[in-house]
Each structure stands twice: as C-alpha cells, then as structure tokens.
C-alpha positions as CSV (number, residue, x, y, z in Angstrom):
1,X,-19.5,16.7,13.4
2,X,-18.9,12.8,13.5
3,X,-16.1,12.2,16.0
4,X,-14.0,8.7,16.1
5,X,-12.1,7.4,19.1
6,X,-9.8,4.7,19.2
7,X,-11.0,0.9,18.5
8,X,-9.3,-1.2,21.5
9,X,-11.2,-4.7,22.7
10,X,-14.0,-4.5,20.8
11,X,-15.3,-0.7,21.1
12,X,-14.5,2.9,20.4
13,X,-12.4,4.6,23.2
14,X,-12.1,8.3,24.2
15,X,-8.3,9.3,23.7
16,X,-6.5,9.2,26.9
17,X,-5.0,12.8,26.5
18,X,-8.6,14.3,25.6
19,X,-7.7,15.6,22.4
20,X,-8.8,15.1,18.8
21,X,-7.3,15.9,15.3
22,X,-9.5,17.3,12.9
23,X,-10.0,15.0,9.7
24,X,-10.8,17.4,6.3
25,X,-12.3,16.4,3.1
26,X,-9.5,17.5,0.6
27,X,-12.6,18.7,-2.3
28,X,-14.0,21.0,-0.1
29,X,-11.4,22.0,2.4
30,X,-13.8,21.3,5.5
31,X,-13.1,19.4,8.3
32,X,-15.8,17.0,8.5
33,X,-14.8,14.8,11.3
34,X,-12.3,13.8,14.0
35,X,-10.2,11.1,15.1
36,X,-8.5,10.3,18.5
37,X,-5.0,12.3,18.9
38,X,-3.4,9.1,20.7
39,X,-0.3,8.8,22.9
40,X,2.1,6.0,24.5
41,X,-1.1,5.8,26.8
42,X,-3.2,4.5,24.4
43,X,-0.7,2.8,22.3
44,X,0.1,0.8,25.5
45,X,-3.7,-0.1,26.3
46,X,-4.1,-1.1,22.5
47,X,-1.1,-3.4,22.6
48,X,-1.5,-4.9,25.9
49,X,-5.1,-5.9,24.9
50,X,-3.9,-7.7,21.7
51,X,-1.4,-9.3,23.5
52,X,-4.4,-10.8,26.3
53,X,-6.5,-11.7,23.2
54,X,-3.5,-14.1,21.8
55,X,-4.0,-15.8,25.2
56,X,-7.8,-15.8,25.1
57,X,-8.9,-19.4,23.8
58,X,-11.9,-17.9,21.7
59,X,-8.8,-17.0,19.7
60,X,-6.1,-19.1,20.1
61,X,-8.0,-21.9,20.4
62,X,-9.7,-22.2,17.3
63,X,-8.4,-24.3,14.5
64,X,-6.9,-23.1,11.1
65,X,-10.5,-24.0,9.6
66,X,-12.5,-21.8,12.2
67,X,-10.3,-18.8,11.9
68,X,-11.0,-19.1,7.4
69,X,-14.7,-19.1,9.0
70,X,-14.4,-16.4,11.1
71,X,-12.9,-14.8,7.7
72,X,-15.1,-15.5,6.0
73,X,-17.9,-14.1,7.4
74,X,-16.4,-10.6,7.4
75,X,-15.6,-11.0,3.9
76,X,-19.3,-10.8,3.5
77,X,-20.0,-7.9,5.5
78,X,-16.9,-6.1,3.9
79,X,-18.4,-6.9,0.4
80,X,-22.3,-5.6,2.5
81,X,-20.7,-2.2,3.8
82,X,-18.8,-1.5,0.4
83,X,-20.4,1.6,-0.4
84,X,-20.8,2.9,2.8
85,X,-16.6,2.6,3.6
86,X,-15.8,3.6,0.3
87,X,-17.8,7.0,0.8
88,X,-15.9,7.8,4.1
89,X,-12.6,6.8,2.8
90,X,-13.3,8.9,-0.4
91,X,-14.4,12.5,2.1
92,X,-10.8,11.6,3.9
93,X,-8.8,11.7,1.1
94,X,-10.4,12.6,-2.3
95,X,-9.8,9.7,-4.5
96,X,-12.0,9.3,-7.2
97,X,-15.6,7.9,-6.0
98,X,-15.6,5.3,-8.6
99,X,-12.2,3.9,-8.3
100,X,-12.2,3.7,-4.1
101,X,-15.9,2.0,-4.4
102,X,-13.8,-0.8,-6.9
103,X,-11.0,-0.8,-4.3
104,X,-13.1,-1.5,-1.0
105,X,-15.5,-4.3,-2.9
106,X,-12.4,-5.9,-3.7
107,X,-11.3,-6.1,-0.1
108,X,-13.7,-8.5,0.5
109,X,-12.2,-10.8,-1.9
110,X,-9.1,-10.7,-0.2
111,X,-10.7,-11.9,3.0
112,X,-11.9,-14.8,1.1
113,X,-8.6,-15.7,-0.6
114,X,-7.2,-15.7,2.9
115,X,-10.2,-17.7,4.5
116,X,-9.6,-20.5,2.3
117,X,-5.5,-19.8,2.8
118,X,-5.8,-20.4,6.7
119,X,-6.2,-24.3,6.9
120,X,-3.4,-24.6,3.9
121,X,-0.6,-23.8,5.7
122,X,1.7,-27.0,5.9
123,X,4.2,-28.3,8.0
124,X,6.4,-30.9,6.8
125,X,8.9,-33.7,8.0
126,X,12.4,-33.2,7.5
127,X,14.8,-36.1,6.4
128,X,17.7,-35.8,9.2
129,X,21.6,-37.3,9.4
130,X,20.9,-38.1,13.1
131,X,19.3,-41.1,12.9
132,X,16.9,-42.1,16.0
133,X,14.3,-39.0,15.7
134,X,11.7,-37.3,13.8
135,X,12.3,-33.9,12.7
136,X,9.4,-31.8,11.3
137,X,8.7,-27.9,10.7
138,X,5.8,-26.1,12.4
139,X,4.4,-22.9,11.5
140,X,3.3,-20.6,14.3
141,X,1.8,-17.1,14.7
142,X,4.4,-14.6,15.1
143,X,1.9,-12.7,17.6
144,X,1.1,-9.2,18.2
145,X,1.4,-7.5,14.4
146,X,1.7,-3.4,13.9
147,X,0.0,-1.9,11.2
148,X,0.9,1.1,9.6
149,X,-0.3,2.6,6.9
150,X,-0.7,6.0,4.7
151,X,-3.7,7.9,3.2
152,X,-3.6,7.1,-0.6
153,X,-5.5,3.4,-0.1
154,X,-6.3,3.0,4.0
155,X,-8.5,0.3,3.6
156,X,-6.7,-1.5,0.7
157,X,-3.1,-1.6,2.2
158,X,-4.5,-2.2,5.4
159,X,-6.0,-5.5,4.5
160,X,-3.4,-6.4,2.7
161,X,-1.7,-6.9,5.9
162,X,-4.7,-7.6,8.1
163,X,-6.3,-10.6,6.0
164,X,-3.3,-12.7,6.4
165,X,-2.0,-11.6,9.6
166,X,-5.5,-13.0,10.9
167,X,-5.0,-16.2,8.4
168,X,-1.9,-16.8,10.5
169,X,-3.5,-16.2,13.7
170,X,-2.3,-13.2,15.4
171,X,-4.0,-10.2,16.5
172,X,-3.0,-6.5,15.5
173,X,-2.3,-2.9,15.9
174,X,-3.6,-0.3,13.2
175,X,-2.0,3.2,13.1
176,X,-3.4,4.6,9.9
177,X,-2.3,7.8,8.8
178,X,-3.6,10.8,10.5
179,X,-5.3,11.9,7.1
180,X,-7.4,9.3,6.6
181,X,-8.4,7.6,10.0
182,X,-12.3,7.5,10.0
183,X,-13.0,4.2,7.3
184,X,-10.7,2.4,9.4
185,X,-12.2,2.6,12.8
186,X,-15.5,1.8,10.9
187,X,-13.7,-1.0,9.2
188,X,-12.4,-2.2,12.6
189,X,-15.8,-2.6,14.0
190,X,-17.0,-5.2,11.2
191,X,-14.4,-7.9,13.0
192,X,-16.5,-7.3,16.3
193,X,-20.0,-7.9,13.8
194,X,-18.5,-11.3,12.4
195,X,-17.6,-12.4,16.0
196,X,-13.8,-12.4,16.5
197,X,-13.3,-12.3,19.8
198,X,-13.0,-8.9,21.5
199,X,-8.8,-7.4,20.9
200,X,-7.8,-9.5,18.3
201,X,-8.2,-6.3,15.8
202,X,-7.1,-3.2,17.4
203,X,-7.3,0.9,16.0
204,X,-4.7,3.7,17.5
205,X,-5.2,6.8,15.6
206,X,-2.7,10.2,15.7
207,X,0.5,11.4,14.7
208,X,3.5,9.2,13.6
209,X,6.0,9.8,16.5
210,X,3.2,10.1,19.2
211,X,1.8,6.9,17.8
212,X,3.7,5.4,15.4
213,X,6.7,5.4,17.6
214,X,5.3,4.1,20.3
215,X,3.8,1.4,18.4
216,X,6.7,-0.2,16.3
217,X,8.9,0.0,19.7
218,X,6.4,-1.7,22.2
219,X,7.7,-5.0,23.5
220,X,4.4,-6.4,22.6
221,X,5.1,-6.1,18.9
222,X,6.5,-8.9,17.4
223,X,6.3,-7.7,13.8
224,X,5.5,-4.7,11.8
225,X,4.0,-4.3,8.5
226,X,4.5,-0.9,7.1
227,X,3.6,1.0,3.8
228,X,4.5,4.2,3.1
229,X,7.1,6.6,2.2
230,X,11.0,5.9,1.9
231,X,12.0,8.3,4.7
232,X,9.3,6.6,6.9
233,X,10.1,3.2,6.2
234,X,13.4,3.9,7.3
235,X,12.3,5.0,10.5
236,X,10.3,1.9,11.2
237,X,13.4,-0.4,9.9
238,X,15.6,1.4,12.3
239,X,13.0,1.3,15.7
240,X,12.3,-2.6,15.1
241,X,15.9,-3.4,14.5
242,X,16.2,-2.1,17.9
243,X,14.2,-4.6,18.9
244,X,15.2,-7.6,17.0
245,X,11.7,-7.2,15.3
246,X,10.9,-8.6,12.0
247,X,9.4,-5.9,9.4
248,X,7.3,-5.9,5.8
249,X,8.1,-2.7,4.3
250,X,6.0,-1.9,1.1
251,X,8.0,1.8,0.2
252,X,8.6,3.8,-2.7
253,X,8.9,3.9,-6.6
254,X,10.0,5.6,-9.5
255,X,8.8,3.1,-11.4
256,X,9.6,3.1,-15.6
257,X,6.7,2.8,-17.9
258,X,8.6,1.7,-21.6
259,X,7.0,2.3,-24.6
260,X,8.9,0.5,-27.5
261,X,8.4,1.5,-31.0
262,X,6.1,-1.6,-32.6
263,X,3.5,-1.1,-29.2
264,X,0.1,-0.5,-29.8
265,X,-0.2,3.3,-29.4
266,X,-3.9,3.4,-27.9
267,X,-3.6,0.5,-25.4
268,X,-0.1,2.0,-24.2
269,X,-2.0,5.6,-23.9
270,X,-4.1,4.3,-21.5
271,X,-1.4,2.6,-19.9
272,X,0.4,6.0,-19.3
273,X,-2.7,7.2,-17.8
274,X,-3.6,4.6,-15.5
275,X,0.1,4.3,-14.3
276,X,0.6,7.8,-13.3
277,X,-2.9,10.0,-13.5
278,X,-5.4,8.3,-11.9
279,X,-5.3,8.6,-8.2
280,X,-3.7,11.8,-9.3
281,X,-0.5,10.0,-9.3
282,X,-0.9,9.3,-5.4
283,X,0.6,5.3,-6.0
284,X,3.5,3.8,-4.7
285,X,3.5,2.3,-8.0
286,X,2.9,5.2,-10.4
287,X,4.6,5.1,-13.2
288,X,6.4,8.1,-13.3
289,X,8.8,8.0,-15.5
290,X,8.2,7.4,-19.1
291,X,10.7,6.1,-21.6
292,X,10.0,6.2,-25.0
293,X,12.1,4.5,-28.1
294,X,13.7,7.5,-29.7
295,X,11.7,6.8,-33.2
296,X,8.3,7.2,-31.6
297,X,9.0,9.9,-28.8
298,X,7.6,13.1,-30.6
299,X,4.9,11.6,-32.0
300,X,3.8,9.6,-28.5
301,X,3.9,12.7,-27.1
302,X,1.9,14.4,-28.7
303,X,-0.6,12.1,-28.5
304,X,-0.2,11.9,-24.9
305,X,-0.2,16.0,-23.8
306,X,-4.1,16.3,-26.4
307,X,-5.0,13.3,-24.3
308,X,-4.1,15.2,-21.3
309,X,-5.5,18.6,-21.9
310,X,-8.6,16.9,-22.3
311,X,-8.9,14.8,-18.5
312,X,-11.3,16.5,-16.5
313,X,-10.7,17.2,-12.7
314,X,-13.4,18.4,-10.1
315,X,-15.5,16.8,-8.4
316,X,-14.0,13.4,-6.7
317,X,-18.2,12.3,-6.0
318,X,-18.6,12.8,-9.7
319,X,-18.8,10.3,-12.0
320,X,-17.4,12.2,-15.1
321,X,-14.2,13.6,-13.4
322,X,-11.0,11.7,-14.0
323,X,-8.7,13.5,-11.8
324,X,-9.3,14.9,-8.4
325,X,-7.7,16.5,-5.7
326,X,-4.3,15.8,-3.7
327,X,-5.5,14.1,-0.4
328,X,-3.3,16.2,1.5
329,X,-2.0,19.7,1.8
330,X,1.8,19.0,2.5
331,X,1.3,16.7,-0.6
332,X,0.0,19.2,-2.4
333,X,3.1,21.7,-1.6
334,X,5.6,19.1,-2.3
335,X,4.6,17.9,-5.8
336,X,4.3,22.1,-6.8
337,X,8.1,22.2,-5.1
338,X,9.0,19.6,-7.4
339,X,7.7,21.2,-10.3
340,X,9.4,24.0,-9.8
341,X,12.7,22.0,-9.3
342,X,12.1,20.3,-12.4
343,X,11.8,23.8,-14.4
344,X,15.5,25.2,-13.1
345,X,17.0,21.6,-13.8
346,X,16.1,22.6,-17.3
347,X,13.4,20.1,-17.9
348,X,10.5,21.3,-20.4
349,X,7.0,21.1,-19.1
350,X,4.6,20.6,-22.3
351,X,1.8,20.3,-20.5
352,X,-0.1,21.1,-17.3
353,X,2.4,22.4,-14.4
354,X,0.1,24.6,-12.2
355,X,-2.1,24.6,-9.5
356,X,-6.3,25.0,-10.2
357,X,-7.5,27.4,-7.6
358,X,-10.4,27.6,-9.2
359,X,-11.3,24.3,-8.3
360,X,-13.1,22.9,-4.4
361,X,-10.8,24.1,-2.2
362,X,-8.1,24.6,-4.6
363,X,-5.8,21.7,-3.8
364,X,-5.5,20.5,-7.4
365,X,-2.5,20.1,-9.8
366,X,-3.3,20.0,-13.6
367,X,-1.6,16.4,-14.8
368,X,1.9,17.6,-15.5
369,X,4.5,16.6,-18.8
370,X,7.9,17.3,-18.4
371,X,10.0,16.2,-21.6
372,X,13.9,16.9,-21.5
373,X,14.6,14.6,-18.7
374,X,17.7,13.3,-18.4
375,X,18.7,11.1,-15.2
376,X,21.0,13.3,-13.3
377,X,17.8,15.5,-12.3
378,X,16.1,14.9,-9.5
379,X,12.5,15.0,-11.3
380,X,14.0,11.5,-12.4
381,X,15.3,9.8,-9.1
382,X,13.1,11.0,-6.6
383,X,9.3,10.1,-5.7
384,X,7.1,12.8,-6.1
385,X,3.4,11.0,-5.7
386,X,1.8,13.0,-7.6
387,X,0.6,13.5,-11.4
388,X,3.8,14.6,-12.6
389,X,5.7,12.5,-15.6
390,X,8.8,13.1,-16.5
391,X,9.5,11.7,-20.3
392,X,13.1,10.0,-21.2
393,X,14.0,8.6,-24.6
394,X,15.5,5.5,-25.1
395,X,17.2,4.0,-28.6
396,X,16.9,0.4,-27.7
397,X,16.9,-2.2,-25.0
398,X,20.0,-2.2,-23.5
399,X,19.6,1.4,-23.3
400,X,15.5,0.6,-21.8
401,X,17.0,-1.7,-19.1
402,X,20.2,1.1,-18.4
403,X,17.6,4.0,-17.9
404,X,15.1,1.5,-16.0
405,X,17.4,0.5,-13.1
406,X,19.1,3.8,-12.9
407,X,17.5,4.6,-9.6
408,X,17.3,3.7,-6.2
409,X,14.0,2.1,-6.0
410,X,13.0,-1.3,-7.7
411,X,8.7,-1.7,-7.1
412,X,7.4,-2.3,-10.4
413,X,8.1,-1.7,-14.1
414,X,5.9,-1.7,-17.5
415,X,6.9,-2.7,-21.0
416,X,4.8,-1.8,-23.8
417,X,5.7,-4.3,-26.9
418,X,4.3,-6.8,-29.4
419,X,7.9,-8.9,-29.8
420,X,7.1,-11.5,-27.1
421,X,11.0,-12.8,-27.0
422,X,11.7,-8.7,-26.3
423,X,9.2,-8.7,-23.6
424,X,10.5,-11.4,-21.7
425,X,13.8,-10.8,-22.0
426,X,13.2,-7.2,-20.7
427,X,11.0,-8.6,-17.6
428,X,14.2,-10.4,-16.9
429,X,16.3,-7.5,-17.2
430,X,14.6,-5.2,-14.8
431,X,15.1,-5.0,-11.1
432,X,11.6,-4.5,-10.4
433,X,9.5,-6.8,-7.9
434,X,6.4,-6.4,-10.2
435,X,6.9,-6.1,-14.0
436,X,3.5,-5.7,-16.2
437,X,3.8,-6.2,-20.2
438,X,0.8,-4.3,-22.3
439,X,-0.8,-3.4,-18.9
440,X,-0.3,-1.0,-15.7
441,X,-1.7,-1.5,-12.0
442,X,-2.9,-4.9,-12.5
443,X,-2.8,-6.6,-8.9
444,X,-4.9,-9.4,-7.4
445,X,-4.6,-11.2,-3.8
446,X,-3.2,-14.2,-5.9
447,X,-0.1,-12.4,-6.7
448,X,2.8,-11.5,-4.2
449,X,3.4,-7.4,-4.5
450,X,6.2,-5.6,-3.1
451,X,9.6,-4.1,-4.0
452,X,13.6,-4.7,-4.8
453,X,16.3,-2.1,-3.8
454,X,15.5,0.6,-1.9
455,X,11.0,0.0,-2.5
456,X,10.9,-2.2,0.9
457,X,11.7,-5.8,2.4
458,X,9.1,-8.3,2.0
459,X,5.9,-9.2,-0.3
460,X,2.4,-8.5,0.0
461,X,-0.5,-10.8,-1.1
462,X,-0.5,-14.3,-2.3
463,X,0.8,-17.1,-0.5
464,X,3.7,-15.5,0.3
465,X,1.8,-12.8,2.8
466,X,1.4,-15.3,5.3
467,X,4.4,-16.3,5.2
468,X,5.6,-12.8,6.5
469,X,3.2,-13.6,9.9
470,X,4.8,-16.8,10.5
471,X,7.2,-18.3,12.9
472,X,8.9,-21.2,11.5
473,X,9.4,-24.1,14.7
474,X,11.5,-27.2,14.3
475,X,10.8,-30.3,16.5
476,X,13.1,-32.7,17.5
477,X,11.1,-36.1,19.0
478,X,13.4,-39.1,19.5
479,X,12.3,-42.6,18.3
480,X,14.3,-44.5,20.8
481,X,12.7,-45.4,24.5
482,X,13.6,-43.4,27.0
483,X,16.2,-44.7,29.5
C-alpha cells in the first residue's frame, strides 16, 4: 500500500506522532493508501520552514519576471503529469475519470495565466496635498499563506490559491482534506522538479482541528485561503480574526438555476445537469435549486425526470458512466438525511431518492427530483452537496429574483432566457458573485470567482487573486534637502 508523509522543505516527511490515516477509494470501498496523521508538531516544522524560505534569497530575491519563470516551468510539468494526478485524485475521491483528467490539464493553464501575471503587478504615484514629497504605493507579499481545502476538487481549489500566492511571492501551507490528500503531496513535489527553492511550497496532511487548527492560528500565517463548507469557514474566520489575520473564504451555495418560459428547452436540460448532477452534485456551485416559470414547469419536468432515469452511474474509471459515487461516507449519510427531511417537509420526490447498494461499494445516491418545494423547507435553504434538486415555480421576474435571493448564500446564479434586456436586468437583480446566462459551471483563470452573503469573503482567479496575497505599502520620500 502506497503511503504519503508530509511535504516540508523540499521532501516527504514521516509524521511526527507516527501515525497514518488510511485514504479509501470511494468506488470500491478499499483503502488504497495512507497519508501522514499530522499534529501542532508538524504544523510547526511546516510553518517555520516557509517562513525561513521567505528569507532565503533563491526566493526572495528573484524578480517578478523570474518568479512567472519559475511558473512557468511547472505549468509544463503540471500539463506533463496530467494523467498521472488526475488518476490519484480520481481513486481519493471518485469523481468522474473524464471530468478530473479536464480539471487537472487545466491547472496548468492557471500556472501560466499567473506566470505572465507576476511581473504586471503595478505600483503607482500618488498626487498628495503635502507638497515637498513623493508619494507612491508598493505592493508586497503578504508572506507565509495557509491553504485549506476540501475533497470535491484538491488540486483545482488548491491552485487556485497556490498559483497566485506564488505570483505574489509568498510561500505556503497546504492542509487538504483528510479524504483526498495523496495528488497533493504528489503535486507538491513538481515545485521541487521546476526548481523553487526548497519550503516555498509546503504539505501538512490530517484532521481539521489537529491540523487545520494549528495551522490558521500559527503566528507564522499571515493569511489564509480557505474553501469549504459554511460551518468550516466560520471556524477559520473566527481563529484568524484572533489573530488580526486576513482570510479568502470561498463557502457555500444554494445557488438558483431559472428557467424562463421562451428558453431553449434542450440547451437549459443540459444546463440542469451540469449545474447539479455531474460531480454527483459535490460543487460549491451546484445548482440546486430549480425555478421554473409557472407555464413551463410540468412540462420541463417531465423532460428533466426521463432525462434522469436514463444517467448511468457505476464505474467513476469508466468512460460511459455519468454519475459516480459520493467521495465520502459522512457525505453520503448526510445527503440520504436530507432526503429524508425533504419527504416529512412534504416535498414530492419524482424521481430517484435512494441509495444503489448494488453498486462498488454501495456509496451511491440515484440523482434525486424533489417538486413541491416551497422556501420555508430546509431542502430549500440549506447545502446539501449532493445530487439532490429541489424544483420551485416562479410566475415572473420579480417573483425569479424574490425566490433567488431568498437564502443565505449568494455564490452563483443561472438564467435560462432568449430576451437579452430580461437577462441582464435579472443578472443585475441577483445577489450572486457569479451569474451565468444560457450556461452552468463556466469558469476560467481570467474570471474572479467567489461568493456574496453568507458564500465567503474574497475572489478567486483573475487579476483580482493576487490581489488577495498582497500587502499594499505607501512611501513617503521628501523632495526637499535634508537639513
């Protein structure tokens, strides 16, 4: 069985309590590796070493230019080891084989946007009322950057921190989930292969409040960047703001999928599946809740539940299966408890609703259509992460935009529509920090990502990443001759 240790200055390192976690393939039910159970021990080792590599000029002193080369070059090996990462990150958690290998190529093209980003970072002179001295804005590395992240896209929502942290010039700290640790420490180990210098990128594997914990509160840490569950999130918020630290927090959704009456039935189908079933609904942006104009709802959904009944689930490795299984078995027990919540609310599940033992290991859940929905039940406020849609009619676009922002979260939003002065009226409308018209899960590293209300602080991607690994420094020089 392959075993992992941490990744700290450059090389894998035995756990400091001796003891591993086993990692288990979520098709099969076997536990086909392990990872490092860390501790305050190793957290501290990790952090101190990222905080010596700030210091080290192999790091520091390289220009903005060398760092995009250093980039660079691991953008290529990223793009090289594709199918190799995306095969261990698919074993740890299950995702389709086809849809991680997409994911992990595309890394690589991050690496590059972010390459090219490093040497574009600008300071600028500032016109001051003093008189007598020049004022201008520097932008500086924040420093030692924590990394946190969960099972359903390691790699991806790592690098979506990682690629511009380094841009900026800091060093990090990854603590991914417990789940789904293996791709990461092998992902780690490219940054050695491209020749950053030794600590600049950093792996601490375990538990959240053995490692996690640790992490966020070590006085090295001068910011964290966190995706993951609300409850989580909060966590973090609260440990940093002990600390005066500065956070990215990329959290939940319930995010609204609206269908309007004059859409284009067979694009907007696939737009229902790709916003809540693939990745077996396992997205922070999965569309989750579907609101339909009152004229087309029976008809839509019957369209949609034969559509469903005919996905095929097995196999993750398998080219022909379009649902697999859930990555996790706490997952899996919470999206079942929430189906059974939604049946005593009174909501009215048309199709799926059940578990398929007779499937791997048994830790699937057929893609599940609850109509009946109203927003007082939970089915409608609360983030399963799952495939589970809950269906809500609507009569017209005040009433869209009501039922959209009725919740607590505000990460992304669809409308389905040919009226192009409806469309962008509605993308005004919604509080929603991504809004997609006549698509679903469209992202690129162009594009800033991240949520309003209660779906996290901060953006991901685009220029506006960096920003988030940036100190801003004003300097003051005076004209005159000194006295």
């Amino acid at each position: 069985m392959q075993r992992y240790g941490h990744y700290i200055g450059g090389k894998q390192t035995a756990p400091r309590g001796g003891s591993y976690l086993a990692s288990e393939n979520p098709y099969t039910g076997e536990a086909w590796a392990e990872i490092a159970r860390g501790n305050v021990d190793d957290v501290n080792a990790a952090a101190n070493v990222a905080k010596a590599a700030l210091a080290n000029p192999a790091w520091v002193g390289l220009t903005a230019s060398k760092r995009g080369a250093l980039l660079r070059k691991v953008a290529d090996l990223i793009a090289e080891e594709a199918p190799r990462l995306a095969q261990i990150e698919q074993r740890d958690n299950g995702k389709l084989a086809s849809e991680v290998t997409s994911q992990v190529r595309y890394v690589s093209d991050y690496f590059h946007y972010y390459a090219g980003l490093a040497d574009k970072v600008q300071g600028h002179v500032v016109p001051n009322d003093k008189g007598g001295a020049l004022t201008y804005i520097n932008y500086e590395p924040k420093g030692v950057i924590a990394i946190v992240t969960p099972w359903n896209s390691p790699l991806t929502l790592t690098s979506w921190k990682l690629a511009p942290a380094l841009a900026a010039g800091c060093t990090v700290v990854i603590k991914p989930s417990e789940f789904t640790s293996c791709a990461i420490v092998e992902f780690a180990d490219l940054f050695r292969r491209a020749g950053f210098p030794d600590g600049v990128v950093n792996v601490v594997t375990g538990l959240g409040e053995e490692v996690g914990a640790p992490l966020v509160s070590h006085p090295a840490v001068a910011h964290i960047g966190f995706t993951g569950g609300e409850a989580a999130g909060i966590r973090v918020y609260e440990l940093a703001a002990r600390h005066l630290k500065t956070v990215t927090l990329e959290l939940g959704g319930k995010s609204p999928n609206i269908i309007f009456e004059d859409a284009d039935f067979d694009q907007a189908l696939q737009g229902v599946f790709a916003g809540i079933f693939a990745a077996s609904g396992q997205s922070c942006q999965a569309g989750s809740r579907l609101l339909l104009q009152r004229s087309i709802h029976d008809q839509f959904v019957a369209r949609l539940v034969a559509f469903t009944k005919e996905l095929r689930l097995g196999d993750p490795t398998l080219a022909s299966t379009q649902v697999g299984p859930i990555a996790t078995r706490p997952q899996f027990e919470k999206i079942l408890k929430y189906i059974d919540i939604a049946k005593a609310e009174g909501a009215h599940c048309v199709a799926g609703g059940r578990a398929r033992e007779d499937l791997g290991a048994g830790q699937f859940i057929e893609p599940t259509i609850f109509t009946g929905v109203d927003m007082s039940m939970r089915i409608a406020q609360e983030e399963v992460f799952g495939p589970v849609l809950c269906v809500i009619p609507f009569e017209d676009e005040a009433d869209a935009v009501r039922i959209g922002n009725d919740v607590a979260f505000g990460l992304a939003a669809a409308v389905w529509t040919r009226d192009l002065q409806r469309a962008m009226s509605m993308t005004s409308k919604l509080k929603a920090g991504t809004v997609w018209v006549n698509n679903y899960r469209a992202t690129s590293f162009t594009a800033p990502f991240g949520g309003m209300k209660r779906s996290g602080v901060g953006r991901e991607s685009g220029v506006d990443a960096i920003r988030e690994y940036l100190d801003t420094k004003c300097v003051w020089i005076a004209k005159g001759e000194r006295a």
